[in-house]
C-alpha positions as CSV (number, residue, x, y, z in Angstrom):
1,X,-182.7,28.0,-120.1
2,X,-185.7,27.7,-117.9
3,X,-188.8,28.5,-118.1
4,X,-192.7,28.7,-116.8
5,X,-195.1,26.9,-117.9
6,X,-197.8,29.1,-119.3
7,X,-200.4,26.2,-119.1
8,X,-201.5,23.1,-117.6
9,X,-204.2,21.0,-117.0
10,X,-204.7,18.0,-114.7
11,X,-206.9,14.8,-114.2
12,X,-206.6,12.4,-111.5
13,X,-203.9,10.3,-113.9
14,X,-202.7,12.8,-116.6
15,X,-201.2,16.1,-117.1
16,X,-200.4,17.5,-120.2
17,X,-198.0,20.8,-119.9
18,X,-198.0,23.3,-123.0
19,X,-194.9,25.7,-123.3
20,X,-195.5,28.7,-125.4
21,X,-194.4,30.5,-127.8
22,X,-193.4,26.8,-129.3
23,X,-196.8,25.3,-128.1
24,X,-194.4,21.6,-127.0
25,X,-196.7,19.3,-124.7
26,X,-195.7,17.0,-122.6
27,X,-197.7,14.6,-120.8
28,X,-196.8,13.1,-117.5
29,X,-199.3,10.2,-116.1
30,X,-199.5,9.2,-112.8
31,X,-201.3,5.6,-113.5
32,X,-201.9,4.7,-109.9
33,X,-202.3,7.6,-108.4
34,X,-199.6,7.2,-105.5
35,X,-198.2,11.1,-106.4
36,X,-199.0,14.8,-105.8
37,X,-202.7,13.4,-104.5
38,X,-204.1,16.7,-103.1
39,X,-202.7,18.7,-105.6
40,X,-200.3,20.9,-107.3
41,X,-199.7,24.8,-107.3
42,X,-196.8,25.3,-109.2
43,X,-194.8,23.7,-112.4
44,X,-191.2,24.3,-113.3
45,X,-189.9,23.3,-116.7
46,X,-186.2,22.5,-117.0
47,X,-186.1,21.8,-120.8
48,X,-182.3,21.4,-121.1
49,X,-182.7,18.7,-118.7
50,X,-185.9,17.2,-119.3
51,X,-187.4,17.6,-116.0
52,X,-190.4,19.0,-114.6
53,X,-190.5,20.0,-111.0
54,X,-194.2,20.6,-109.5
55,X,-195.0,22.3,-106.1
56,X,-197.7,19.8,-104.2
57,X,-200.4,20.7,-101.9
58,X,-198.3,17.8,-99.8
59,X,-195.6,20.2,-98.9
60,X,-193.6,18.1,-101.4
61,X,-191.7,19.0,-104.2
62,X,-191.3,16.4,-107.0
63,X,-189.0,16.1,-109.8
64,X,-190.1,14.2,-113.2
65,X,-189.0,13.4,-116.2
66,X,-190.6,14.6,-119.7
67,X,-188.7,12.1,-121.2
68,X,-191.9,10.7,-123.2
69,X,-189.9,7.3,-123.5
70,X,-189.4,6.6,-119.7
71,X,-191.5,4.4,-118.3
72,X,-192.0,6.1,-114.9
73,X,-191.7,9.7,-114.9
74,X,-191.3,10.2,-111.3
75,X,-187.3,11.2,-110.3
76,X,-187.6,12.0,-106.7
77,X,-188.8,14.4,-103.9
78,X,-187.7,17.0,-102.4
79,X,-189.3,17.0,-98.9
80,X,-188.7,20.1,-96.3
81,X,-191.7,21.9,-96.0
82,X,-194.4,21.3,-93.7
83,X,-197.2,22.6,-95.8
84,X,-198.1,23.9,-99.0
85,X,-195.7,24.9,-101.2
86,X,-197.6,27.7,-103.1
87,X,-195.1,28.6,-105.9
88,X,-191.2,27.5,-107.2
89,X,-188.7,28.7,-109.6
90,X,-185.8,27.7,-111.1
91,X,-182.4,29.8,-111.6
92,X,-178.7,29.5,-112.1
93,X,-179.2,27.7,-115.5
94,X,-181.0,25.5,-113.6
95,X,-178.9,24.4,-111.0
96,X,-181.0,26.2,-108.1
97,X,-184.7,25.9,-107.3
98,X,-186.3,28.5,-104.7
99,X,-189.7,27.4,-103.0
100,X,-192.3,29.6,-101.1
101,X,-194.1,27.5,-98.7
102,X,-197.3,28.5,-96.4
103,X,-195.3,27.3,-93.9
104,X,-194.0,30.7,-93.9
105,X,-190.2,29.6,-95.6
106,X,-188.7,30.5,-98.3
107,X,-186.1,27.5,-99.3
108,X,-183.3,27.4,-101.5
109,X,-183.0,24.0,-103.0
110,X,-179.9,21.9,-105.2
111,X,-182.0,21.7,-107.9
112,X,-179.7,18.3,-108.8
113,X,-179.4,16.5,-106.2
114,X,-182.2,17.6,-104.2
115,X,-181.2,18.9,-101.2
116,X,-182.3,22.3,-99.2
117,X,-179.3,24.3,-98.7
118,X,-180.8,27.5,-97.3
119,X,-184.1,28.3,-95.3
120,X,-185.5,31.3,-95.1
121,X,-187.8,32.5,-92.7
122,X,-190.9,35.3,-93.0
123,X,-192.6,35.1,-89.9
124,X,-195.5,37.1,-90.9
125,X,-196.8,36.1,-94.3
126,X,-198.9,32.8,-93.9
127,X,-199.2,32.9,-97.7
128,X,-196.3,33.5,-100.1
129,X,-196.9,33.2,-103.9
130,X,-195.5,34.1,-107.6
131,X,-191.6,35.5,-107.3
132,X,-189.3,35.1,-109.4
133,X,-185.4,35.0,-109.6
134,X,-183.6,38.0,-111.1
């Protein structure tokens, strides 16, 4: 099961994520800085897999883990966009992550290993936000 986060808040070094109805937190620290510096959009829980994937104002896409016994949360990046990514979702259990971008794309992601596997292209819509998969 996936799900979005219903709240978040951010300093320059911490971000704690609250999933309701349960109320779990997770924090995620960022101790030097070196990650999502201009921002983040959008947060994607995976709880089955202990990973949190955040949308940057970067045009990255990272992957951590919530694993609160790792010593660096950060997994990887997933790096196809050339600006914003404005919101993300997860679906197929997981398995599949779809990005909107104000790059005008819509990508389909392996949400495992990282890799775009589909683009999609609007043309006219400088700023897509908030879909989800059915």
């Amino acid at each position: 099961m996936t799900e979005r986060l219903n709240n978040s808040s951010f300093s320059a070094k911490t971000w704690r994520v609250t999933r309701k109805p349960d109320k779990v937190s997770y924090v995620i620290r960022d101790e030097v800085e070196k990650y999502n510096r201009n921002g983040v959009n959008a947060l994607q829980l995976d709880p089955a897999l202990n990973r949190l994937f955040t949308a940057g104002r970067d045009s990255i896409i990272r992957i951590w883990s919530v694993n609160q016994h790792k010593q660096d949360p950060y997994i990887a990046s997933m790096e196809h966009h050339t600006d914003w990514v404005n919101d993300i979702v997860l679906c197929c259990n997981g398995k599949t992550l779809i990005s909107a971008s104000s790059d005008t794309t819509v990508k389909v992601w392996n949400a495992h290993k990282g890799f775009c596997m589909s683009t999609l292209r609007t043309h006219k819509v400088r700023q897509l936000t908030r879909f989800q998969c059915l």
